[in-house]
N, C-alpha and C positions, 0 to 999 in steps of 0.2 A: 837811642831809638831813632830809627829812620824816621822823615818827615814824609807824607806820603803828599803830592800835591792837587790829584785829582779825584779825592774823596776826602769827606773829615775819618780821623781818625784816632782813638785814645784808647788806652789799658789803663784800667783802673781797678785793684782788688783781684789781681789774676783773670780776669774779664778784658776781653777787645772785643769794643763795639766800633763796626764800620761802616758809615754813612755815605751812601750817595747823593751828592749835594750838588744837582743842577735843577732844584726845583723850578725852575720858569719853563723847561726841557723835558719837567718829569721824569726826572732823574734818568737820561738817554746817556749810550754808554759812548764812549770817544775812543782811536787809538789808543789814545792817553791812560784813558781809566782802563778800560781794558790789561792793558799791557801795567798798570800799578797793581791790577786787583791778582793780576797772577805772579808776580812778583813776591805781592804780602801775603797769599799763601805760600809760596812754595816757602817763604823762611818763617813763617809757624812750624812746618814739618822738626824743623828741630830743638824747637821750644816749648815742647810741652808739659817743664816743671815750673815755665814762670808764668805762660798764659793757658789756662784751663777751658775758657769757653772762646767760641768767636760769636758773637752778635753780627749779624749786617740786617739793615733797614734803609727807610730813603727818606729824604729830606721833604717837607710839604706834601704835597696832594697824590705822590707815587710812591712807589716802591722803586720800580726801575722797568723803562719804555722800551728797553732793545738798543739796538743800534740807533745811532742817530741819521736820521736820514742824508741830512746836507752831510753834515763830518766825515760820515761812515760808508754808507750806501752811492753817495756821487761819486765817494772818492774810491772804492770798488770797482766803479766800471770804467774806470782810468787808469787802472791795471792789468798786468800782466798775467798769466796763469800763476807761474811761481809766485808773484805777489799775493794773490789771492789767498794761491794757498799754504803760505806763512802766515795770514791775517786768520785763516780757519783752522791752522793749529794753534796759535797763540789763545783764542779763544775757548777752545778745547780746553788747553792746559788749565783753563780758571775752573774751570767744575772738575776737571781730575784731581785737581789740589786739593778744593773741597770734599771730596771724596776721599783722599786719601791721609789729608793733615791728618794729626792724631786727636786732636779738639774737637769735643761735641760743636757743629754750626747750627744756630738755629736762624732761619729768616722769621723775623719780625717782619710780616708783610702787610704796610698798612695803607697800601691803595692799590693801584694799577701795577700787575706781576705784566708784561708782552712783551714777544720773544726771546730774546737772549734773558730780560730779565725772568721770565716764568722760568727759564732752564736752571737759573742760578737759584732761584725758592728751590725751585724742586732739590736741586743735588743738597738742601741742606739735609739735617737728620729730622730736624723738628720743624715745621712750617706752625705760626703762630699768626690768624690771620683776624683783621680787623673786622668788620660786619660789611663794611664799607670796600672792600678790598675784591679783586678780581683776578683771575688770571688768561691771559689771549694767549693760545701756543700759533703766533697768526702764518707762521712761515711760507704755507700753501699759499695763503692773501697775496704775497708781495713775488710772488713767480718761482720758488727756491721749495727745495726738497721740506719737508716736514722733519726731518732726522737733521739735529744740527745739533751741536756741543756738545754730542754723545746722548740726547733726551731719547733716543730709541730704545736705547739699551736702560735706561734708568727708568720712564715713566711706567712702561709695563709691569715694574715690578712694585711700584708704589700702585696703582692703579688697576691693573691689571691688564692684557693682550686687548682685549674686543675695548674696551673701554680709553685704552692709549689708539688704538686706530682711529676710532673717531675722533677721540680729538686732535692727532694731529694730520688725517687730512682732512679737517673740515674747520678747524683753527677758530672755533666761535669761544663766545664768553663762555666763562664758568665760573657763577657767583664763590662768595661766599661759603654759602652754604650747600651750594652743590660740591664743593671741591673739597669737605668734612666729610660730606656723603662715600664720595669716592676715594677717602682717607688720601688725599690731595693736601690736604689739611689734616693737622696732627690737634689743633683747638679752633675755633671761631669765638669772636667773643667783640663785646662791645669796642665800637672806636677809642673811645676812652675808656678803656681797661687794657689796650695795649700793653701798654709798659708793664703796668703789675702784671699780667700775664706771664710774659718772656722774663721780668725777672724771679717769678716764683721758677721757670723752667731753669736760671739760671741759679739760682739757691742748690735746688736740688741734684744740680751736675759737678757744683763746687763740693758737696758731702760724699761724692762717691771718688772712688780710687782713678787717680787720671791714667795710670798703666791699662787698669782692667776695662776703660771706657775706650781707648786706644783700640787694643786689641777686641773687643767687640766690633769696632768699626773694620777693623781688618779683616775679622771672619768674615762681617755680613757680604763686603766687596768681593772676595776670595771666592764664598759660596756659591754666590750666583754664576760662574761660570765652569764648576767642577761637579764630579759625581760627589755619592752620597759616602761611601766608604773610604773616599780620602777626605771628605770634610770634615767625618770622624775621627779620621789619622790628623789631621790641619788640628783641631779644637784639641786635640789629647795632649801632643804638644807644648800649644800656647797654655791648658790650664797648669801642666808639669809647670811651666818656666813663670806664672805669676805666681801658683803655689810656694814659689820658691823666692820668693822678690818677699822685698822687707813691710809691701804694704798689707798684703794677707797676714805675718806675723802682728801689727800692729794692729788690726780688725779684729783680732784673739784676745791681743793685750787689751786692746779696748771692752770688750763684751767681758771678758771675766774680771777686770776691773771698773765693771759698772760708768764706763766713760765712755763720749765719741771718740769714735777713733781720728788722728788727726795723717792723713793720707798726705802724702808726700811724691807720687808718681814712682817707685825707687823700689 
């Protein structure tokens, strides 16, 4: 297994948990990290019999700060257009990964989500957020479009339209518990119940079929950009071709031999 150098990282039990570790920085994202974190998704994409969930979380007192100002943002404006915007697709590519690996992603978000990193919560599937914990979409703050890593297209549909305008031009805080309110948040729960939080979410993703979790994530991406009578034709399909995969026979074997069934992604 690759070493990753600009984040901690381990798989343990079919589980990859990955940590942003610049906590004096709050956990701010670098060239570096950047460009690792879209790397170690794009090669999830084709391992999804041996890693089953992806964890990301951040180190100390954040989650993840955005770009780093000195690292990222000076070194921005000492570039060239094409430069730039090889730097705003590389970026991209990290929530498209997450969006599309076949791995349930849950953020574990247990302080401060601003900018780039509120984009990265967001594109997970499961956002599990500490009491303590925040998100700034602050893009408009610092002079730059509101729509960035693709959060245009994503927040509206976790949030909804009237509700993603506001926040992303007006980029203020959103506790806790406002971002539960506005299913921003998929749980809120004490600082210290983090962990048993995201690992009970992680239990329960480990018992289910990783084909049929896969393809779920594919509909819901798919969906959002198509009518309604080919989504029908898209889902008829994908249920023909898992119907017919060994782990729906083995969820039979299981139930009528009084057992869990032991899913294999296959």
């Amino acid at each position: 297994m690759r070493r990753w150098e600009h984040f901690d990282y381990e798989e343990r039990d079919s589980v990859a948990t990955l940590t942003f570790s610049r906590p004096e920085r709050l956990n701010s994202l670098t060239f570096e990290v950047y460009a690792d974190l879209r790397d170690l998704t794009d090669s999830l994409r084709s391992r999804g019999d041996e890693v089953r969930v992806l964890v990301i979380s951040g180190k100390g007192r954040g989650f993840c700060s955005g770009g780093d100002v000195d690292q990222i943002i000076a070194e921005l404006l000492k570039m060239d257009t094409r430069g730039v915007y090889e730097f705003a697709r590389m970026t991209g590519a990290c929530v498209r990964n997450l969006r599309e690996i076949p791995q349930p992603v849950i953020a574990a978000v247990n302080g401060i989500a601003a900018g780039a990193g509120a984009v990265i919560a967001a594109a997970a599937d499961i956002r599990v957020l500490a009491e303590s914990a925040s998100f700034h979409f602050l893009f408009t703050s610092v002079g730059i479009s509101g729509g960035d890593m693709g959060v245009c297209w994503l927040l509206p549909r976790i949030v909804g339209l009237g509700r993603a305008t506001e926040i992303l031009l007006l980029g203020g805080k959103i506790t806790s518990h406002e971002a539960e309110a506005w299913a921003l948040a998929s749980r809120v729960v004490p600082d210290d119940k983090l962990d048993a939080a995201v690992a009970e979410y992680v239990g329960r993703f480990q018992e289910l079929a990783p084909w049929g979790l896969a393809m779920t994530k594919e509909m819901l991406n798919r969906s959002a950009s198509t009518d309604y009578s080919s989504a029908i034709e898209m889902e008829g399909w994908t249920q023909t071709l898992l119907m017919k995969a060994e782990d729906f026979r083995e969820f039979h074997a299981g139930f009528t031999g009084k057992r869990k069934p032991e899913f294999r992604g296959r």
